[in-house]
C-alpha positions, -999 to 999 in steps of 0.1 A, spaced: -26 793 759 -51 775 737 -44 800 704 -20 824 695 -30 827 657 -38 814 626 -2 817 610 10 795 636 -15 770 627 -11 775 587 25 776 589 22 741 612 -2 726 582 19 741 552 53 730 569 42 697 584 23 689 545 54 694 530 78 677 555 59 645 559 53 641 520 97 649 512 99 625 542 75 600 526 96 603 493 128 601 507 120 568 524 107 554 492 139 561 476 157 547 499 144 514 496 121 489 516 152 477 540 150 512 553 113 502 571 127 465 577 114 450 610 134 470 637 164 458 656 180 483 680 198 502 653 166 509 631 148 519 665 171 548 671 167 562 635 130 559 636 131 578 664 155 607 654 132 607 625 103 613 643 118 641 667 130 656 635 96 659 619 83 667 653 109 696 653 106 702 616 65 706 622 63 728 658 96 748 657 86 784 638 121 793 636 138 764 618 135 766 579 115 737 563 149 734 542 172 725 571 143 702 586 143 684 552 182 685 551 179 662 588 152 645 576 176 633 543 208 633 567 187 604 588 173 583 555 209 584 540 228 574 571 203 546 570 210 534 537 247 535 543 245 521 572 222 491 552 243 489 522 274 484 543 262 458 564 252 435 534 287 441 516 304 433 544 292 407 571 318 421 596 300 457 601 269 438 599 276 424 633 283 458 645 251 470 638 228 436 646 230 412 672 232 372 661 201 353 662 207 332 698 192 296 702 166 298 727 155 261 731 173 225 709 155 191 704 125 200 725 148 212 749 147 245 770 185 262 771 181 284 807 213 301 801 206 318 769 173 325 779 188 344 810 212 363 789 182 372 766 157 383 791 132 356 775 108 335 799 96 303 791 63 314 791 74 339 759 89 310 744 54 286 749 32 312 734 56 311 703 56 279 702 15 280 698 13 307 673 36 286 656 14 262 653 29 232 673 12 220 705 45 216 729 80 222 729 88 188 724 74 191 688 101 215 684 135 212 665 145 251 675 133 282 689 158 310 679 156 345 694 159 372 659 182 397 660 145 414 656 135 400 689 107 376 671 109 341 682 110 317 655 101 282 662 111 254 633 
C-alpha cells in the first residue's frame, strides 16, 4: 500500500513535529555530556532513543504523551547515569572501559593491540593525522575509551 490517508500522514507530521522538538529540548536540558563522543554505553541510549522516536512517530496507537514519557525516561537515565560516573570514579568504570596503551617509546605493544582488535595499519594512519611522520616519533598511542586513537 502506497496511501492509506491523509490523517495518517498529518498525525505522522503533527506527532513526529512535536516529538522531535520535546526530544530536542529534553536533550538540551540535559546537558552537552548527554551527546559526548560515544562509548558503548552512549551507543545503546542513542539508539533506544531513536527506536523510541521511531515508535513515538509511526505507531498510531501510542499517545504522543507516553512517547514523550520514553523519550524523558531515556535522557534522564542518561544524566544519572553521567552524573554518577563523575561523583564516583568506581561506577565510572562500570559504565566506560579504561583508555589501553596501544604503542610506548616508538614501540608497537602486539598484545594490547590483539585484545583491542586494533591493526597496525589503524594505528599508522593515526599516527599521520596526528601529524608525525612514524611511530618512532611517538611517545604513546592510547586506544580512548571512545575508540579514537590518540597519539602524543
Amino acid at each position: 500500500m502506497i496511501f492509506d490517508d491523509w490523517q495518517g500522514i498529518w498525525r505522522v507530521l503533527v506527532v513526529g513535529s512535536a516529538a522531535y522538538i520535546l526530544l530536542i529540548a529534553m536533550l538540551r536540558l540535559s546537558g552537552k555530556r548527554t551527546l559526548s563522543k560515544m562509548n558503548a554505553f552512549d551507543l545503546i541510549v542513542t539508539v533506544a532513543l531513536g527506536s523510541t522516536l521511531a515508535t513515538v512517530l509511526l505507531d498510531a496507537d501510542l499517545p504522543l504523551a507516553e512517547g514523550v514519557a520514553a523519550l524523558a525516561l531515556l535522557v534522564s537515565l542518561q544524566f544519572v547515569i553521567t552524573w554518577a560516573s563523575v561523583r564516583w570514579p568506581w561506577f565510572q568504570g562500570v559504565i566506560k572501559a579504561e583508555p589501553t596503551l596501544l604503542a610506548h617509546q616508538g614501540r608497537l605493544l602486539p598484545g594490547a593491540m590483539r585484545a583491542q582488535r586494533v591493526t597496525e595499519a589503524e594505528i599508522r594512519a593515526a599516527i599521520r593525522q596526528s601529524g608525525h611522520h612514524s611511530l618512532d616519533e611517538t611517545r604513546a598511542v592510547v586506544l580512548e575509551t571512545d575508540g579514537s586513537l590518540s597519539v602524543t
